[in-house]
C-alpha positions in Angstrom: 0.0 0.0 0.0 0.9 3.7 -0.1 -0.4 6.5 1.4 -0.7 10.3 0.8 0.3 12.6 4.1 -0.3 15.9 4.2 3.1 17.4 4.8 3.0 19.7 7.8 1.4 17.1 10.4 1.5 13.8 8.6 -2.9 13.2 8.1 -3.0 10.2 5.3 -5.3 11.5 3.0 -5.6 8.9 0.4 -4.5 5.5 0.5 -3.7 3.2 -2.9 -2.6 -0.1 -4.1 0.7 0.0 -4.7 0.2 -1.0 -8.6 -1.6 2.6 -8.7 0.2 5.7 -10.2 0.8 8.2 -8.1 2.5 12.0 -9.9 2.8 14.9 -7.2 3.6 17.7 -9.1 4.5 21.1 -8.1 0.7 22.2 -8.8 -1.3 18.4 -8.3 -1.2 14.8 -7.6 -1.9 13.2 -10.6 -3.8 9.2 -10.1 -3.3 6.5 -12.6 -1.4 6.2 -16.1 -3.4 6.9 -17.9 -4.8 9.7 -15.7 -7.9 8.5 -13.6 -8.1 12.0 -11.5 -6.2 14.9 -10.5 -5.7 16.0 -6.8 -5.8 19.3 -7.1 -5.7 21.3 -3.5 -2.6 19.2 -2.2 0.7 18.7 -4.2 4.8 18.7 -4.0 4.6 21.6 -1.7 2.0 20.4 0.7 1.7 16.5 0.5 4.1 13.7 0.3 3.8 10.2 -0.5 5.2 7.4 1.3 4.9 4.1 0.1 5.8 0.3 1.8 2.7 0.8 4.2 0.9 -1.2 5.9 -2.6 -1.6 4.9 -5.0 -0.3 7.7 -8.3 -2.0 8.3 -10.5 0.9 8.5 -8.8 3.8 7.5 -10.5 6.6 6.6 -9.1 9.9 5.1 -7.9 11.9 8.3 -8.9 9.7 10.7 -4.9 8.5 11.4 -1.4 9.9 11.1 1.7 7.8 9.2 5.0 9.2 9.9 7.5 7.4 8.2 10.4 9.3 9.6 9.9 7.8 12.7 8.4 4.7 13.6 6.4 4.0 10.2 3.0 3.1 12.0 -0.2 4.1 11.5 -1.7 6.1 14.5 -4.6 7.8 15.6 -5.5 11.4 14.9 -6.2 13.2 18.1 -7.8 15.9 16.0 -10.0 14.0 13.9 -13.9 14.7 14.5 -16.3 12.1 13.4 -19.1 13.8 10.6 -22.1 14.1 11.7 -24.9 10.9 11.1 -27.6 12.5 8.4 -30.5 13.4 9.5 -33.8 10.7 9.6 -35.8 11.5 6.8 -39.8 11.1 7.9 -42.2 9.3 5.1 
């Protein structure tokens, strides 16, 4: 697997395969060859990819913290907020 952090407090943001594609560029992330999407609010300057993970049951974007610089685990983020349930919709 590989994973997407955000650069400046290590939130995965995405996580892929690791037969997936993966460009940052100075201005996006580019997904897939041929091009499946573009990531365009995060790239060289502000993201980073790090690849050799571990594959997390339950990840969810934000919800954990991989610093490969250190200990290369997967951890909780103490700042993530679960959304909101919707709202019940009466019939």
């Amino acid at each position: 697997m590989k994973t997407i952090i955000k650069s400046s407090n290590k939130v995965s943001l995405y996580v892929f395969n690791d037969a997936e594609t993966v460009d940052i560029q100075s201005d996006k992330i580019i997904i897939g060859n041929p091009e499946k999407y573009i990531i365009g609010d995060y790239n060289s300057s502000n993201a980073s990819l790090v690849e050799g993970v571990e594959e997390l049951s339950g990840w969810i974007g934000h919800k954990f913290l991989y610093d490969d610089e250190y200990d290369g685990e997967w951890k909780s983020n103490p700042d993530y907020v679960e959304p909101p349930s919707p709202p019940e919709i009466e019939s």
